[in-house]
C-alpha positions in Angstrom: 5.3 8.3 -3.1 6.0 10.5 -6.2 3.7 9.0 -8.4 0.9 9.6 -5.8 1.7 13.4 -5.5 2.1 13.8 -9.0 -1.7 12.8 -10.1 -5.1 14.6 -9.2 -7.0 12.8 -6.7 -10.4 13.2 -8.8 -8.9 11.2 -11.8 -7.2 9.0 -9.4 -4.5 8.4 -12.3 -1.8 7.3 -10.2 -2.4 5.7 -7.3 1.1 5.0 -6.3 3.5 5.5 -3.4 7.0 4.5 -4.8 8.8 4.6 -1.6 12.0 5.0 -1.7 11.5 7.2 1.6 9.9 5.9 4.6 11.4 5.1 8.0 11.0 7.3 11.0 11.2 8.1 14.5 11.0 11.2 16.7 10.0 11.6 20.0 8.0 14.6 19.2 4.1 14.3 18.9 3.0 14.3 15.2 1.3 17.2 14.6 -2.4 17.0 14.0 -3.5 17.0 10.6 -7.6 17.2 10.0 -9.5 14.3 8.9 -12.5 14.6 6.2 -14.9 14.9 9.5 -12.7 17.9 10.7 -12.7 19.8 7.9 -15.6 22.1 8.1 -14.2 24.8 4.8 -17.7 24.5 2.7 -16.1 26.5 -0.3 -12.6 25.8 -1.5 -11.0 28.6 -2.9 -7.7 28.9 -4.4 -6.4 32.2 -6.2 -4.5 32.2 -9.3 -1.8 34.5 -8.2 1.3 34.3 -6.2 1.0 31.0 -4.1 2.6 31.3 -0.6 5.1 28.9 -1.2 7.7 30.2 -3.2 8.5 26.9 -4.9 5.5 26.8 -6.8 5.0 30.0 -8.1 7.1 28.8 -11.3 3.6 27.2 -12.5 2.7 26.9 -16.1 2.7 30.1 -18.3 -0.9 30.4 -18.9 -0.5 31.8 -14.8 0.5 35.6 -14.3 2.9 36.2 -12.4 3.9 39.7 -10.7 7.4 38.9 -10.1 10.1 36.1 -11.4 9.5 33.5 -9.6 12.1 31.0 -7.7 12.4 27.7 -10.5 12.7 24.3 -7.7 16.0 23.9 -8.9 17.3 26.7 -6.9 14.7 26.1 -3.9 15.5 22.8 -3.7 19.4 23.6 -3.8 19.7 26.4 -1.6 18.4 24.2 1.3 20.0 22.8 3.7 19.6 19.6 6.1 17.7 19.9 9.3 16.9 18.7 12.1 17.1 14.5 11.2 13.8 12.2 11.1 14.3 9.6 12.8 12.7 6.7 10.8 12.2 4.0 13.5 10.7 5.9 16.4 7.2 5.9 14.8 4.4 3.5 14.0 4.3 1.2 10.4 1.5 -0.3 8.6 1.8 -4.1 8.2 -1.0 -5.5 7.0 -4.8 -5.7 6.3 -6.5 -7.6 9.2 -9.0 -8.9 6.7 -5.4 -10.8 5.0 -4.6 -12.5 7.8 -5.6 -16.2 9.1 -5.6 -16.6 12.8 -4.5 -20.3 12.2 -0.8 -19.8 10.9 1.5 -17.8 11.1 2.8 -15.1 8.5 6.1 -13.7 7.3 6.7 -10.1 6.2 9.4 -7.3 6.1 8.9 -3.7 7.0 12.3 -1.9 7.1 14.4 -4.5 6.4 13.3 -6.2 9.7 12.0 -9.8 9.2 9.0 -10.1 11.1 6.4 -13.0 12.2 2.8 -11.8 12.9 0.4 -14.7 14.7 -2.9 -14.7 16.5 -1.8 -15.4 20.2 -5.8 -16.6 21.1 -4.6 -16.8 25.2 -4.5 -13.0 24.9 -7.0 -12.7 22.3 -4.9 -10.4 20.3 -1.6 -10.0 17.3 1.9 -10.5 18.2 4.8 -9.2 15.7 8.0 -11.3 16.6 11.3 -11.6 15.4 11.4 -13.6 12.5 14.4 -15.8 14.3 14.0 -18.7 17.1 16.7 -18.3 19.2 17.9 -21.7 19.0 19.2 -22.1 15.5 17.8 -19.1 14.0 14.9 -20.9 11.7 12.3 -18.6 10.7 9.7 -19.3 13.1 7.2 -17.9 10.5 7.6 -21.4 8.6 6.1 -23.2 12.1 2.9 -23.2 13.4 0.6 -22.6 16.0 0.5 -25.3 18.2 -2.7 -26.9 20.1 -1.7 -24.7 23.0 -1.7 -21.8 21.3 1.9 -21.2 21.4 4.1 -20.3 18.1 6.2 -22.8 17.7 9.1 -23.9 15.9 9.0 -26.5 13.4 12.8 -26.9 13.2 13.3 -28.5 16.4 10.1 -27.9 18.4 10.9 -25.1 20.5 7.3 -23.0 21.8 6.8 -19.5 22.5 4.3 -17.5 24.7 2.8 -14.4 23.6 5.3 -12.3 25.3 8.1 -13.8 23.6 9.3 -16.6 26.4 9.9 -20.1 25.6 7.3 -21.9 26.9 8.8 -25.6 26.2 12.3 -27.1 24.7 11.5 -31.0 23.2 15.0 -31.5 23.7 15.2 -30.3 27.5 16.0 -33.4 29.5 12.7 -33.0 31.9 14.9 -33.4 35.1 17.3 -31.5 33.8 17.7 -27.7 34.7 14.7 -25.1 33.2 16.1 -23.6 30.3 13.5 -22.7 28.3 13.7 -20.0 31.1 16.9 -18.1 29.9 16.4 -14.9 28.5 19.0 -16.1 25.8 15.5 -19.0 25.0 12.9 -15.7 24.1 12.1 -14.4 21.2 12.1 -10.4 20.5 8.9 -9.1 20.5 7.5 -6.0 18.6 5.2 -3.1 20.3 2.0 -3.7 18.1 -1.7 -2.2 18.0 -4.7 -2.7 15.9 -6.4 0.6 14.1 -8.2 1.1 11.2 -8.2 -2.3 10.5 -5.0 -2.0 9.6 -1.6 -4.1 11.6 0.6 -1.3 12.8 4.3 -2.2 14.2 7.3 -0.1 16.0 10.2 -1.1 14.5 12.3 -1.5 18.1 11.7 -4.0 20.2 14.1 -2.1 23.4 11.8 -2.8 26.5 11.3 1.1 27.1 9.2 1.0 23.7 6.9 -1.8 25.5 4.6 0.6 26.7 4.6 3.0 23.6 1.1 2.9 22.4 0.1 4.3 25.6 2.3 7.5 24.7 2.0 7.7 21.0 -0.5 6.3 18.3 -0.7 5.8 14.5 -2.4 8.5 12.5 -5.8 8.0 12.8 -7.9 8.1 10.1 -12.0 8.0 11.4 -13.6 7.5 8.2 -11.8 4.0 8.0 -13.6 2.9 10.9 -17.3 5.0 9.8 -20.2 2.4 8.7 -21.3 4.9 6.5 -18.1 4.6 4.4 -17.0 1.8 1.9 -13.6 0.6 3.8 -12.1 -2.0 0.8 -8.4 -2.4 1.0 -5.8 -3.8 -1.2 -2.2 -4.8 -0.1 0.7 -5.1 -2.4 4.4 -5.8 -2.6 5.9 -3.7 -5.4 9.4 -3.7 -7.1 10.3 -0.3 -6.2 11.0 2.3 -3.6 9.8 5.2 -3.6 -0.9 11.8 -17.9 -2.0 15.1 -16.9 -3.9 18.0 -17.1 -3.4 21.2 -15.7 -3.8 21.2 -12.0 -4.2 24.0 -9.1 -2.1 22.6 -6.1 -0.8 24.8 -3.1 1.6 23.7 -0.8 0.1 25.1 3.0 2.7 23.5 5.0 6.0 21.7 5.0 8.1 21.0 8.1 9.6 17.8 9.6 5.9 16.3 10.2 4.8 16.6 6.6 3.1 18.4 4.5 -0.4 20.1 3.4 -1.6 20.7 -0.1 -4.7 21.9 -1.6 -5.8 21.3 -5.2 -9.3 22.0 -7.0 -11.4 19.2 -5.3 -9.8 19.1 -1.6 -7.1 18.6 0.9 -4.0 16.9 0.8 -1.6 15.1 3.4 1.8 13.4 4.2 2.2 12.3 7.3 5.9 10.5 8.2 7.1 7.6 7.6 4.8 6.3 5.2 1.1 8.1 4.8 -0.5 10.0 2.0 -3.6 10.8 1.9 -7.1 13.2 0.5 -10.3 14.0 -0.1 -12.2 14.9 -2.3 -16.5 16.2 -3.5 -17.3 14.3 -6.4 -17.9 16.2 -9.3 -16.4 19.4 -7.7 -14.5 21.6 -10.7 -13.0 25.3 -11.4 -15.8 27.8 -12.2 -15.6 30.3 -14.5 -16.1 33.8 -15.1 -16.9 33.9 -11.2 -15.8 36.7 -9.0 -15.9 36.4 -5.1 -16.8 38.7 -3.0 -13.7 40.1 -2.4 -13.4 40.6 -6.1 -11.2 37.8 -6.7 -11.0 35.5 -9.9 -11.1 32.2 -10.1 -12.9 30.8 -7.4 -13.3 27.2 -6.8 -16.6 26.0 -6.0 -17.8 22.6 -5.0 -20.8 21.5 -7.0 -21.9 19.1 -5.2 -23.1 19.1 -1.3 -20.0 18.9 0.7 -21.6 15.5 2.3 -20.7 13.6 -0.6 -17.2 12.8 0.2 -14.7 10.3 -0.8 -10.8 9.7 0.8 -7.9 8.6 -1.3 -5.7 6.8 1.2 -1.8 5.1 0.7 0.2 3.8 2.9 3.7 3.1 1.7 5.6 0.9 3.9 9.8 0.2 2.8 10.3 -3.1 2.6 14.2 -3.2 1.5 15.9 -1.1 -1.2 14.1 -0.9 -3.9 10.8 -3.0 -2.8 7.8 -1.5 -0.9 4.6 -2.6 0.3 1.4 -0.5 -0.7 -2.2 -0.8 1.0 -4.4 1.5 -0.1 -8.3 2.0 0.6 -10.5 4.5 -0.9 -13.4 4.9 1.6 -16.7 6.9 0.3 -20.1 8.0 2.0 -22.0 7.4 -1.3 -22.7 4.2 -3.4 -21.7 2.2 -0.1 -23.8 -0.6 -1.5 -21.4 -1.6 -4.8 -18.9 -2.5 -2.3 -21.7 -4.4 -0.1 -22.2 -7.1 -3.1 -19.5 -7.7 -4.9 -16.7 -9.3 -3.6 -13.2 -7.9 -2.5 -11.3 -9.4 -5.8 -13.5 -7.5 -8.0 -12.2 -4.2 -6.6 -8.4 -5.3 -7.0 -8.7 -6.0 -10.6 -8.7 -2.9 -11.6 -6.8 -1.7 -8.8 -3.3 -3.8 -9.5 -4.2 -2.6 -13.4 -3.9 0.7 -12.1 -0.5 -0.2 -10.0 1.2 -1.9 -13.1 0.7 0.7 -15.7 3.1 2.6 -13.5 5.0 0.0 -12.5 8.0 -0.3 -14.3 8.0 3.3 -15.2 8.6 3.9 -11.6 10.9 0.8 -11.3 13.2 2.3 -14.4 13.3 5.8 -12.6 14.4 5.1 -9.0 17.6 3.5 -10.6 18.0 6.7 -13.0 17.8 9.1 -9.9 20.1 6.9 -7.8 22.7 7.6 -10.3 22.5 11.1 -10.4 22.0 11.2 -6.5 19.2 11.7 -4.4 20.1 15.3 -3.4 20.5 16.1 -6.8 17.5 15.1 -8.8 16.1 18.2 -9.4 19.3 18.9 -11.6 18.0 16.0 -13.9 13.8 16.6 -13.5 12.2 19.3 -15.0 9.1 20.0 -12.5 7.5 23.4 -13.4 3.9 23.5 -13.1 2.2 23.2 -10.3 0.4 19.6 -10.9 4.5 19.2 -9.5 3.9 20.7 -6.4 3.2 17.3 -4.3 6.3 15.2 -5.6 8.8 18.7 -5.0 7.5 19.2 -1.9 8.0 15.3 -0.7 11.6 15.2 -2.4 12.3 18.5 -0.1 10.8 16.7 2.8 13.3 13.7 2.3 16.2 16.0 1.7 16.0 18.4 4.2 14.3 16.0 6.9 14.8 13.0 6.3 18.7 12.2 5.1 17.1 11.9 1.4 16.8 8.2 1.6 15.3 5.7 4.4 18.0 5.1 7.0 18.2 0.8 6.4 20.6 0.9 9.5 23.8 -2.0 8.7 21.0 -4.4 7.0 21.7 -3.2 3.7 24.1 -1.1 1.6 21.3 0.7 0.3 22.2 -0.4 -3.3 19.2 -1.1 -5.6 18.7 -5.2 -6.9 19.2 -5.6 -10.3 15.7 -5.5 -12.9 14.2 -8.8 -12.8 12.5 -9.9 -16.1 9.1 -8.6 -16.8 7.7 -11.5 -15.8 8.9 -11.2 -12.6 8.7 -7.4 -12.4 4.6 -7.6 -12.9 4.5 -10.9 -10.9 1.0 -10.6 -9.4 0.5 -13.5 -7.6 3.9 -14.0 -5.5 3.8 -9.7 -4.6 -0.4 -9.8 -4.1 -2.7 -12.9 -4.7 -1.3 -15.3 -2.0 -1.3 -13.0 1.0 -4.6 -11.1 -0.2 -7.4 -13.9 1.1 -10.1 -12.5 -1.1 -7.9 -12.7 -4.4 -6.7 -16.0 -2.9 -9.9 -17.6 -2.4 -11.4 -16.6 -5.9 -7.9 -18.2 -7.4 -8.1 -21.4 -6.1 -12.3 -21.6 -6.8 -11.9 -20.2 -10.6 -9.1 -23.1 -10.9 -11.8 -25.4 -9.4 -14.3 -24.0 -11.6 -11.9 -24.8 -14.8 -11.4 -28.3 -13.7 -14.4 -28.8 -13.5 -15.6 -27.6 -16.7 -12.8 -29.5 -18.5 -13.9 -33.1 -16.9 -17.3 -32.2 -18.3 -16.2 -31.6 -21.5 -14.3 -34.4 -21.5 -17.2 -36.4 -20.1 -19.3 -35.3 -22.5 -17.6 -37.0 -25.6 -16.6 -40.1 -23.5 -20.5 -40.7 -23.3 -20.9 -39.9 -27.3 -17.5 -42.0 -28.3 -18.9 -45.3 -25.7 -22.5 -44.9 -26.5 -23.5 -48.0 -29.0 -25.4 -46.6 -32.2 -29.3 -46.3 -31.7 -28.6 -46.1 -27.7 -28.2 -42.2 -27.9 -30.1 -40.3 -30.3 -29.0 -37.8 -32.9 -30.2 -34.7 -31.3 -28.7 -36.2 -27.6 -25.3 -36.7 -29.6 -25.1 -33.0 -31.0 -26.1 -31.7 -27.7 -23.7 -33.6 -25.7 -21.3 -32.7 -28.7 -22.3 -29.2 -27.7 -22.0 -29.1 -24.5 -18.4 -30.7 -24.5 -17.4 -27.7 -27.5 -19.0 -24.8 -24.6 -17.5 -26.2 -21.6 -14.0 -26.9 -23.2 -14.3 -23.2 -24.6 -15.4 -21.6 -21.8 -12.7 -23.5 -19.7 -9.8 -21.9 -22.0 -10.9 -18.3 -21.2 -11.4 -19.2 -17.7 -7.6 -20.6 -17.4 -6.8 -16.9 -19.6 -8.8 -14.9 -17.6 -7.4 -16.2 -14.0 -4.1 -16.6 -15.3 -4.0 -12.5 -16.1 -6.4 -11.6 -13.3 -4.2 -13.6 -10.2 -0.9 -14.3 -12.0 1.0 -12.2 -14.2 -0.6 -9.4 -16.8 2.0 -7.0 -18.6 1.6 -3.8 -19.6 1.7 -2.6 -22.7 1.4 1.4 -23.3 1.2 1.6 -26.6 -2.1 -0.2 -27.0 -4.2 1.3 -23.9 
């Protein structure tokens, strides 16, 4: 979540949530924060004098200031716990729909829970189960759905409805007593809904929670769902939990259901557990030498029609200590039609580039601030301009709301895994490329593709090699010759270029 906060939407420089940070649940209603479409403001204006949160009026010393300002140190250490967040009374993102394949059935972890997602087609809708038949605890996610349109267990056979109750035991003597009818023979079953295309989950499966989506809903965001808008989504598991330029951010609010920020080109927003997002005008930038009518400084003033608007949108899920699962979209009301002919994969190359020049940085530091402690790493980060403003203000959300770390219940210790190798650390297609169908397809047709091109080579100078003298002439030999040469060629950057793109591409700062 920190790397997120700490870039400028416009540059869209780091695109991360590390999240080390998200589980929730109150039984208060999340307050309303605005969407793009309810955000009528047609001139931003920010002032460059004292800032109304006292945390961020120690910004960088080209800024007057008319009185010594609080440094974050001391904010952040003369405050106190509240009121907890309760991390699993609230809806989490699971996946993209547009990843999933009605016709199997798909593992995944959101708060250390082992889940099982599958397309129950008698209800015509998604089911999130417990990842555990009841029967010998086999992980039903490695069955399949059967001709009935049951889940069922590939161990020994055992099938399960849609509301989690055995439907048939193999084993089950059929004179015998029912009991596939036990309550001990269901599976737990997860309170799911589908919005903004997006997989949502509430981590409880107690049967007063059945019901929940009735009551309360997941942040909605409209312009996911707007025609008018681009709506491409990538999903990815990353290895941990949680460049600049000057930058004019405001924190507006900061209580137990978030926080507000406002920077030169728009709004910003965290919404608990696990959302972060903002918009932004194109093109919009600081004017100069302008005075407002109040006689104020340093206005800011879009420069382009407020119409032309774009979204910035993460959704960190926590996965286990030290892994989280990122989706991110970046919907836009302008060049819709780039997004309307090239394909998904396109988009995600330079999208995980973007993810894995942060990577291990991010990895490196979540182990550095879990030695010093969560509550005090302010007392080892130095964070005094205000381009800081959106990491403090989520480090004081987690400390003062939050019990400065997700609450992983008895699953885990909350100790971090040890570093993998690099190769494993910037894994690509393990953590991305098998569970993203867009990136999977193009994988396995590229590979196709460089098959392909090798048995023509190959081909190629069989027929010159077997070809008796006078039967093929000169120029037929050179060009098959030719032929064999471009294909082989072109075959070897193929294999290079899917083997970065899909697989496994480090980063290397020193030569970007």
């Amino acid at each position: 979540m920190e790397a997120l906060k700490a870039s400028s939407f416009p540059s869209f420089r780091h695109p991360l949530i590390p999240t080390r940070n998200p589980r929730t649940v109150f039984d208060r209603p999340i307050l309303h924060i605005p969407s793009i479409q309810e955000i009528s403001t047609p001139h931003i204006i920010i002032h460059s004098k004292k800032t109304n949160f006292k945390i961020f009026t120690a910004i960088s010393p080209t800024v007057p200031s008319t009185e010594e300002p609080l440094s974050p140190d001391q904010e952040v250490e003369s405050e106190k716990m509240e009121e907890k967040f309760d991390w699993y009374a609230h809806w989490y993102p699971v996946v993209p729909l547009c990843d999933l394949d009605k016709r199997r059935p798909h593992a995944k972890k959101v708060m250390g829970i082992d889940i099982v997602i599958w397309w129950d087609r008698n209800e015509s809708e998604w089911k999130v189960f417990d990842d555990s038949c009841p029967h010998r605890l086999a992980p039903l996610s490695e069955g399949r759905i059967d001709q009935w349109g049951r889940l069922q267990c590939v161990y020994h056979g055992w099938c399960f409805g849609g509301s989690g109750d055995c439907k048939f035991v193999p084993q089950a003597p059929r004179d015998g007593p029912p009991i596939h009818t036990s309550k001990k023979a269901c599976v737990a079953v997860y309170p799911s809904c589908v919005q903004n295309g997006i997989l949502w989950f509430w981590p409880n499966t107690d049967s007063q929670y059945k019901n929940i989506y009735s009551e309360k809903k997941p942040h909605y965001i409209p312009e996911l769902d707007d025609p008018s808008y681009t709506n491409t989504m990538i999903c990815r598991d990353i290895p941990y939990g949680e460049g600049g330029r000057p930058l004019e951010i405001s924190i507006k609010r900061l209580d137990q259901n978030g926080f507000t920020a406002k920077q030169i080109a728009g709004e910003n927003f965290f919404v608990p557990p696990c959302l972060y997002y903002g918009y932004f005008s194109p093109g919009a930038v600081q004017s100069k030498n302008k005075t407002s009518s109040a006689g104020t400084k340093d206005e800011l003033l879009p420069t382009v029609p407020p119409q032309k608007r774009a979204l910035l949108i993460f959704y960190c899920i926590p996965v286990s200590p030290g892994n989280s699962r990122l989706i991110f979209a970046s919907p836009r009301n302008f060049a819709v039609w780039i997004e309307r002919i090239f394909p998904r994969w396109i988009f995600h190359i330079g999208q995980n580039l973007i993810l894995d020049s942060d990577l291990y940085l991010l990895h490196i530091e979540e182990r550095k601030l879990m030695d010093v402690g969560t509550v005090n790493w302010h007392k080892s980060c130095y964070v005094p301009t205000k381009a800081d403003a959106l990491v403090v203000s989520f480090r004081r959300w987690l400390n003062k709301y939050g019990g400065t770390r997700v609450d992983w219940g008895t699953k885990f210790s909350g100790l971090l895994p040890p570093t993998p190798p690099r190769e494993q650390l910037f894994d690509r297609y393990w953590t991305h490329t098998m569970n993203c169908s867009s990136c999977s397809l193009a994988h396995k047709s590229l590979n196709v593709l460089e098959m392909a091109l090798q048995i023509i080579s190959i081909s190629c100078i069989g027929i010159v090699a077997a070809a008796k003298q006078g039967m093929v002439s000169v120029a037929a030999r050179y060009g098959l010759v030719s032929v064999a040469i471009i294909c082989f060629l072109a075959s070897k950057w193929l294999s290079h270029f899917t083997y970065k793109t899909f697989r496994y591409h480090d980063y290397d700062h020193a030569f970007r």
